[in-house]
C-alpha positions in Angstrom: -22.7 21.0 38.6 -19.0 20.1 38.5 -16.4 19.3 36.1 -14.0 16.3 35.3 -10.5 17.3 33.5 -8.8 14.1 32.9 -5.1 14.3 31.7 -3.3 11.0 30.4 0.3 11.4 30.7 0.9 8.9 27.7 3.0 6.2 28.8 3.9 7.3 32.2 4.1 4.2 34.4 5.1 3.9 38.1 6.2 0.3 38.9 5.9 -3.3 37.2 2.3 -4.7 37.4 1.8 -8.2 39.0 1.6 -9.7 35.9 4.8 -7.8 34.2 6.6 -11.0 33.9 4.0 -12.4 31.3 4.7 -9.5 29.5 8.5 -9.8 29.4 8.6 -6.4 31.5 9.3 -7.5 35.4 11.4 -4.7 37.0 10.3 -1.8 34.5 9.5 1.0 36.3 9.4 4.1 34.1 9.7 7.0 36.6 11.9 4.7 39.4 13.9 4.4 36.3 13.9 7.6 35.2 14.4 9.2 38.5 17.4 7.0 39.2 19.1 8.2 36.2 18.6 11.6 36.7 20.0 11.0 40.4 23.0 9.9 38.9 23.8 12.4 36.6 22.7 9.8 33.5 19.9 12.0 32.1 22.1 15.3 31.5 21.8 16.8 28.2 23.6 20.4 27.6 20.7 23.0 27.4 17.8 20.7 28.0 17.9 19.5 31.8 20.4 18.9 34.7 20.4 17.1 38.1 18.0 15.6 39.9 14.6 14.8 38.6 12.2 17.9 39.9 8.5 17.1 39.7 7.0 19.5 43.0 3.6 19.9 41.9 2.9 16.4 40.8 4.9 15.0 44.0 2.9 17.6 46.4 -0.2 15.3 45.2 1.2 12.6 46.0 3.3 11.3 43.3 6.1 9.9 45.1 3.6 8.5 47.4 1.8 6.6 44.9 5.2 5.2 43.6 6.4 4.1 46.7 3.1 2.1 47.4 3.3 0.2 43.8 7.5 -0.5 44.4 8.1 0.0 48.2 10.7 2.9 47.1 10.4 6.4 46.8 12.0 7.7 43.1 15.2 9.7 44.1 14.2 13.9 43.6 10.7 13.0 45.0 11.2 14.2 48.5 8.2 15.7 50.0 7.8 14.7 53.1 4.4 16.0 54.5 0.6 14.5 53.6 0.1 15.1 50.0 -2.7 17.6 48.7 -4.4 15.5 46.6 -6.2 11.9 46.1 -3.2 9.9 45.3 -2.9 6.2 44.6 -1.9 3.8 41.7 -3.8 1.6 39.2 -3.6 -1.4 38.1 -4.7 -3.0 34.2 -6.9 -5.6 33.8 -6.8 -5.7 30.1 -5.4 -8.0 28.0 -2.7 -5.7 26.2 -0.4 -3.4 27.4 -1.4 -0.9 24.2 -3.0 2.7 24.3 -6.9 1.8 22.9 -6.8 -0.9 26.2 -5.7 1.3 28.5 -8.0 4.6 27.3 -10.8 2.2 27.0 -10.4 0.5 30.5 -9.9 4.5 31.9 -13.1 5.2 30.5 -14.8 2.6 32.1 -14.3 -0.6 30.0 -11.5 -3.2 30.1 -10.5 -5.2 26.9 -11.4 -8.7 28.3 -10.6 -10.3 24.6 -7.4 -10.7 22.6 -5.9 -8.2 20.4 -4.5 -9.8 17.0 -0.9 -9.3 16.8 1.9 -9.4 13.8 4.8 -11.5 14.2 8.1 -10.0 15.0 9.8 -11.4 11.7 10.3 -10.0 8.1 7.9 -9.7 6.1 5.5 -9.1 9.0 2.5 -8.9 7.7 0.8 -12.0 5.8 0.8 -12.0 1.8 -2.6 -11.8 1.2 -3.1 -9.4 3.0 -0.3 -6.8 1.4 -1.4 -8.2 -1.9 -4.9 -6.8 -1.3 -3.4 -3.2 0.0 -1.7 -3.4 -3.0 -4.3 -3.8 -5.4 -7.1 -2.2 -3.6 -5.0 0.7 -2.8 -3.8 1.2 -6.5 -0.1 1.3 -4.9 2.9 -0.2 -6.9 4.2 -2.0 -4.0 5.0 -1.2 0.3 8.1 -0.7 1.5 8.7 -1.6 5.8 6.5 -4.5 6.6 8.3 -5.2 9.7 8.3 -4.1 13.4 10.0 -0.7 13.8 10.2 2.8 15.5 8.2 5.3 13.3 10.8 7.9 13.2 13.4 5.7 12.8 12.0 3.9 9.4 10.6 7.3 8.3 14.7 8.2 7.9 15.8 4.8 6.5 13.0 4.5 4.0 11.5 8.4 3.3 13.8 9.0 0.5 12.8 5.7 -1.2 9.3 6.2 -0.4 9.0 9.6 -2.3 11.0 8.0 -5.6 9.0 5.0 -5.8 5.6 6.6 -4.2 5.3 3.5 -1.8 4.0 3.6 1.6 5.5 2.3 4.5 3.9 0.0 6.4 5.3 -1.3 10.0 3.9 -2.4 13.1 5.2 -3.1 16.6 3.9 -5.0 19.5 1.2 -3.2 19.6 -2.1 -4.6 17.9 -1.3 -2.1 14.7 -1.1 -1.6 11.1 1.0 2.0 10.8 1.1 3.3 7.5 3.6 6.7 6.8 4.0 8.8 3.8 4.6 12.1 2.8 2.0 14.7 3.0 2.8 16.5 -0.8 4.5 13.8 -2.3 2.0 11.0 -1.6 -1.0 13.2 -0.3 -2.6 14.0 3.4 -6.0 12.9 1.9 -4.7 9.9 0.2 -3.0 8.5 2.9 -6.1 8.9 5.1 -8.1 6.9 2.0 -5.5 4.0 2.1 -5.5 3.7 5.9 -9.9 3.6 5.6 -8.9 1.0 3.7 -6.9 -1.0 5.6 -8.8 -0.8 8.5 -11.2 -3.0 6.2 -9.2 -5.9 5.4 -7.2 -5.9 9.3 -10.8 -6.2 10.8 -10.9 -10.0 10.1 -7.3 -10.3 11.7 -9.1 -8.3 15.2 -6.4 -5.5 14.6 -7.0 -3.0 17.1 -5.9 0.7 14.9 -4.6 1.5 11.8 -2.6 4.8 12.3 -1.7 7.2 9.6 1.7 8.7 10.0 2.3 11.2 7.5 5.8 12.9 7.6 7.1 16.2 5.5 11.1 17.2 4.4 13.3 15.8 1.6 15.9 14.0 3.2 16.8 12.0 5.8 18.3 14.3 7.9 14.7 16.9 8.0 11.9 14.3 7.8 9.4 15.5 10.5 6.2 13.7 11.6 3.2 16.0 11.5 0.4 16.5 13.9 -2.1 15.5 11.2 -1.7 11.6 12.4 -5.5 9.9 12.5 -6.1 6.5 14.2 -8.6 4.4 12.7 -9.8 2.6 15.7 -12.1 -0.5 16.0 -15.3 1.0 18.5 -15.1 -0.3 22.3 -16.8 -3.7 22.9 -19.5 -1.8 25.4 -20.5 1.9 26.1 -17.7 3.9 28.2 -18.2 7.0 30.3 -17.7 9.3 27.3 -20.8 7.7 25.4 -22.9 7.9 28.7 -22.0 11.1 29.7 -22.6 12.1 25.8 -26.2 10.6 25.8 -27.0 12.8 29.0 -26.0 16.0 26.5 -23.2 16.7 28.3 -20.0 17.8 26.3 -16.5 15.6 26.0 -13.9 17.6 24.5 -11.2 15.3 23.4 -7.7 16.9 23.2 -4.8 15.0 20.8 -5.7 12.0 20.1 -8.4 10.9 22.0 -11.0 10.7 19.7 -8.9 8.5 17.2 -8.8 6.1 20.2 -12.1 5.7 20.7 -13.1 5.5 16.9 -14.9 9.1 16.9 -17.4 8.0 19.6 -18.4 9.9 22.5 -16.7 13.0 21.9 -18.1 15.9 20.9 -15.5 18.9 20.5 -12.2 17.4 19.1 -8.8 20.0 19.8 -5.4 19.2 18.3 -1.9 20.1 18.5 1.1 19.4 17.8 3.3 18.3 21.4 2.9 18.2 24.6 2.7 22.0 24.7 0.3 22.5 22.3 -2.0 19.9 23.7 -1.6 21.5 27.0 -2.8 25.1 25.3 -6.1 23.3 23.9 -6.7 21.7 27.4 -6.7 25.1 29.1 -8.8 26.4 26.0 -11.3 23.4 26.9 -11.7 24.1 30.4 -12.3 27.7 29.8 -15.2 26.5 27.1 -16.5 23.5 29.5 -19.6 23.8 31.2 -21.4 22.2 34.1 -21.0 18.6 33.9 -18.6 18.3 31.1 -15.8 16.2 30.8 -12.0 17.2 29.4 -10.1 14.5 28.3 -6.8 14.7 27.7 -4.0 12.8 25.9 0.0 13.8 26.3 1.2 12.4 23.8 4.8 12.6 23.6 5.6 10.9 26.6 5.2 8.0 24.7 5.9 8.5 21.2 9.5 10.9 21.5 10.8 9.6 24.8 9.1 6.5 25.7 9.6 4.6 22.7 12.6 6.4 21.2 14.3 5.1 25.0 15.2 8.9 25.4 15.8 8.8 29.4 16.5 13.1 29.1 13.8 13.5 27.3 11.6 12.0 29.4 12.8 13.4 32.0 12.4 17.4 30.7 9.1 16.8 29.2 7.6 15.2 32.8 9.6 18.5 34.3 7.8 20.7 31.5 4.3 19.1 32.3 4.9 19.7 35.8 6.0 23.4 35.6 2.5 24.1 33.6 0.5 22.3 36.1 -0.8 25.1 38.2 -1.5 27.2 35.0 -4.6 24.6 34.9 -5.0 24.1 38.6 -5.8 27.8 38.8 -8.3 27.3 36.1 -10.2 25.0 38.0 -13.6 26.5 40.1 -15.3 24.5 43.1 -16.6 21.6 42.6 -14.1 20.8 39.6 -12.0 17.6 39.8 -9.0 16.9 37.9 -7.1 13.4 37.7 -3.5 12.6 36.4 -3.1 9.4 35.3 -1.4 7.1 32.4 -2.8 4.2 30.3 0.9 1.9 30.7 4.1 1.9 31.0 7.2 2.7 28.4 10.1 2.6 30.4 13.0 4.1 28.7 15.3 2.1 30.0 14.3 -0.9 29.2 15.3 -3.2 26.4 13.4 -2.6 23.0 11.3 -0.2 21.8 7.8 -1.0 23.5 5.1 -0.4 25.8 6.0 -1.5 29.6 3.5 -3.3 31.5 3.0 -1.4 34.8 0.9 0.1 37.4 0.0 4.1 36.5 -0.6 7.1 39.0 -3.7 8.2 40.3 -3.7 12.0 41.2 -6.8 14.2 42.1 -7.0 17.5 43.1 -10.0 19.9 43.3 -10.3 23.1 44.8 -12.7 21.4 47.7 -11.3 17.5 47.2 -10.3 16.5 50.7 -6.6 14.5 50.6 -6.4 11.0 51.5 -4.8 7.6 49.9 -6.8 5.4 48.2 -4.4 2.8 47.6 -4.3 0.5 44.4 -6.9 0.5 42.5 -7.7 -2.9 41.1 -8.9 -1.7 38.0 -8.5 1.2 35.6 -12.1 1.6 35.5 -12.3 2.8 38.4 -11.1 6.6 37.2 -14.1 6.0 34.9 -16.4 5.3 37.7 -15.3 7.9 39.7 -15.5 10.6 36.9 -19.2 8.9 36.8 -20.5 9.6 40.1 -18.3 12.9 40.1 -20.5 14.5 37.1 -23.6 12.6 38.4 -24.9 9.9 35.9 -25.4 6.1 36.3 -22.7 4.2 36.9 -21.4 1.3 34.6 -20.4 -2.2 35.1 -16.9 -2.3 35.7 -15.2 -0.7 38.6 -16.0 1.6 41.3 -15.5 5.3 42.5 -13.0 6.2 44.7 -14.5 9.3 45.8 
């Protein structure tokens, strides 16, 4: 029986969806954007990267492909020019947000047809009752944040104050979140996980889609470091995804990074950590080489997003989609007949677009297999189609929202 590996390169759009412009995003295109800086010398950076951007394994499947059928123009540096190796095509969201538990969910087979509860972009963000209870409930003597903000960037304006006064920051962005960061020593790993249990109480009501806990180390501005020990507390999905189906056949999920968090600790039954892109990419391999007939990988790449992405770090981007793409075969060779793995992303973060969010765009569809025959399969209507595909792929029933492609 056959396997699914399933790698979400976190944030890594390919061209403004149709409906970008009711998002504020028409024109973002994260690796159009990307590319063209690189092309131009813009995404330099002494000892990191240089020149053009160079993706060959990813572009051999079809990457540039795929981006010049969502945008009508092949990224600059993504030159091959004979019939790509893969399955390659683009997706397209049908959820209602642009945020990571929508796109996951809608991946795995199940689109977020409702409305995500949002906080307002203003200061304080969050409404008084609300801190009030955290405040009480959590035995805290006060919060510091409650605004919209980039996690790294409060953690260094408010990390000193945080460990004299023992408050937690709170933030949130445009993302259907409650973030909560504090220092693993001086505030406690286990405390922090308490307060964010918590939270995720009294946000339900407000239809808050995760509570994240962010904890941090150092002393000073200038060495606060987030740690890999963040933990979502995620709302369940409205309807059971391909992970839960392919769990109650008694086949094994292994969820690497965060993918458990995102789906509230439902359907996956090994969880693997680490700490960056690289690390993640070490427990994938390790899960492949543990995954049996019918088993599913999933995979999240997390620092797409969260170091680049967000943070608006064009070079950065660009070295850590170089990285990814450098390690590729390492888990291309891995794979035996019959195996199938799929490259995709959950939405766009362009990082050169005004602010610091998330990007509404179309994401690449990649599939290689040692036996997969090449072709195009266009633009997928619906994320859930991956799901679907993965579905019929490991042989079980499918669901009620998209189709295979396979």
């Amino acid at each position: 029986m056959p396997r699914a590996i399933l790698c979400v390169l976190d944030s890594f759009g390919i061209g403004g969806a149709e409906d970008a412009a009711r998002f504020g995003d028409a024109g973002a295109d994260t690796l159009g954007h990307i590319a063209r800086a690189c092309a131009a010398g813009e995404a330099d950076r002494e000892g990191l990267r240089s020149g053009p951007l160079k993706l060959p394994v990813m572009d051999r499947l079809g990457l540039g492909r795929a981006a010049e059928l969502s945008t009508g123009t092949r990224p600059e540096g993504l030159d091959f020019d004979e019939e790509p190796v893969g399955l390659w095509g683009y997706g397209v969201e049908t959820s209602h947000g642009k945020d990571t538990p929508s796109g996951h969910w809608e991946i795995a087979g199940v689109p977020v047809t409702f409305d995500w509860g949002y906080f307002p972009d203003e200061e304080p963000c969050f409404p008084e009752d609300l801190t009030k209870a955290i405040v009480e409930h959590g035995d805290l003597p006060g919060i510091l944040g409650n605004k919209h903000a980039s996690g790294t960037v409060i953690i260094q304006e408010l990390g000193e104050e945080h460990i004299k006064t023992g408050k937690p920051i709170c933030y949130t962005s445009a993302d259907s979140v409650f973030q909560i960061a504090a220092h693993e020593e001086h505030f406690g790993l286990e405390r922090l996980y308490k307060l964010c249990e918590l939270v995720r109480e009294l946000v339900n009501p407000l239809n808050i889609g995760r509570v994240i806990a962010r904890p941090f180390v150092g002393e000073t501005a200038e060495d606060f470091e987030r740690t890999a020990n963040r933990r979502d507390y995620s709302v369940l999905p409205p309807e059971p995804t391909v992970l839960d189906r392919l769990v109650a056949e008694g086949r094994r999920v292994f969820g690497i990074g965060k993918i458990s968090d995102i789906f509230a600790h439902q359907g996956v039954t090994d969880v693997l950590k680490g700490a960056g892109n690289d690390a993640l990419f070490d427990r994938t391999l390790e899960a492949v080489e543990k995954a049996g007939d019918g088993d599913l990988v999933f995979a999240n790449f997390i620092d797409f997003d969260s170091l680049f992405g967000h943070r608006r770090d064009v070079a950065g981007y660009a070295a850590a989609l170089e990285a990814f793409d450098a390690r590729l075969p390492e888990m291309m060779e891995r794979l035996r007949e019959g195996d199938l793995l799929i490259l995709t992303a959950d939405h766009g973060c362009d990082p050169t677009w005004p602010g610091t969010d998330h990007t509404r765009e179309h994401v690449p569809i990649l599939c290689w297999g040692p036996d997969v025959a090449p072709r195009p399969i266009g633009g997928r209507p619906t994320f859930a189609d991956i799901g679907e595909t993965m579905a019929v792929h490991l042989g079980i029933a499918p669901g009620r929202h998209g189709a295979s492609f396979r």
